[in-house]
C-alpha positions in Angstrom: 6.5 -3.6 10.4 5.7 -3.8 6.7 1.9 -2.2 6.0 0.3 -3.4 3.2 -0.1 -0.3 1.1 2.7 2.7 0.8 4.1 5.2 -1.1 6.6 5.6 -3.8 7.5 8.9 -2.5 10.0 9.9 -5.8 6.8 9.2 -8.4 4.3 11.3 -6.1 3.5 14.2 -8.0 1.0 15.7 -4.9 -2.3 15.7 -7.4 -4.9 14.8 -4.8 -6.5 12.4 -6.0 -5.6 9.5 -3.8 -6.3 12.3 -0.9 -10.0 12.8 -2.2 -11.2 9.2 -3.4 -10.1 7.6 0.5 -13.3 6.8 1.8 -11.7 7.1 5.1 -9.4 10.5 5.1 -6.4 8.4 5.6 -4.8 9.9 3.5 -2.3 13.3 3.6 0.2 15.5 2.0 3.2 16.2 3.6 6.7 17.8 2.6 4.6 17.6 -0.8 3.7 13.9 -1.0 0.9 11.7 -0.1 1.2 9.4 3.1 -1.3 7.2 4.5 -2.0 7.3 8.5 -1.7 3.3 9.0 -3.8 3.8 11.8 -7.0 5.3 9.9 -6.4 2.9 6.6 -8.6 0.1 5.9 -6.5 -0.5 3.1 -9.1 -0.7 0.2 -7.1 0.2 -2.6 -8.9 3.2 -3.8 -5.6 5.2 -3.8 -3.6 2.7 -5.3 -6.1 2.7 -8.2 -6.6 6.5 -8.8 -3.2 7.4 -8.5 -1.8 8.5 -12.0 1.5 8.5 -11.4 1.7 4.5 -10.1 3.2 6.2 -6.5 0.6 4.1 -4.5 1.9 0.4 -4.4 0.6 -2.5 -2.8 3.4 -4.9 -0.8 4.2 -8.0 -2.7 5.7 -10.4 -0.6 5.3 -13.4 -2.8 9.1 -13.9 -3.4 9.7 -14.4 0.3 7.1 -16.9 1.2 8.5 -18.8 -2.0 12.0 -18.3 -0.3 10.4 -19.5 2.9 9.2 -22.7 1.6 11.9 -23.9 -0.2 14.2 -23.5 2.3 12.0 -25.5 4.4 11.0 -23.4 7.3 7.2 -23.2 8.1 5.2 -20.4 6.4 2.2 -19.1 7.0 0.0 -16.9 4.3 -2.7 -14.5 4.8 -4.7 -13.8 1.8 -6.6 -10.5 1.8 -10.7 -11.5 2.3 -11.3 -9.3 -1.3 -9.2 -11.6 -3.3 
């Protein structure tokens, strides 16, 4: 399964910050990079936006539903409710 947030393990640079600004604790360091516990994320982006180092990214799957509709098969988009 693909989770909506991750990280970019080779551009962690084990700072913190994403570790202190999740309002949830979802977030740990282990083997000296940050991973988020899919089970505890809400997936608000905090992380994404504190990290300096651009190692949180969120999923983009915009090229495959494009992919998905032009070669006809039925697609179905979710839209996250803070967009």
């Amino acid at each position: 399964m693909f989770y909506p947030i991750y990280t970019e393990t080779t551009s962690c640079r084990d700072c913190y910050k994403c570790v202190r600004q999740c309002p949830v604790k979802a977030v740990r360091i282990k083997d000296g990079n940050a991973f988020i516990m899919k089970d505890r994320c809400i997936y608000c982006g905090k992380c994404v936006h504190v990290c300096p180092n651009s190692a949180k990214k969120i999923r983009d799957d915009v090229d495959r539903v494009r992919l998905a509709i032009k070669s006809g098969r039925k697609a179905i988009c979710s839209i996250a409710p803070s967009f």
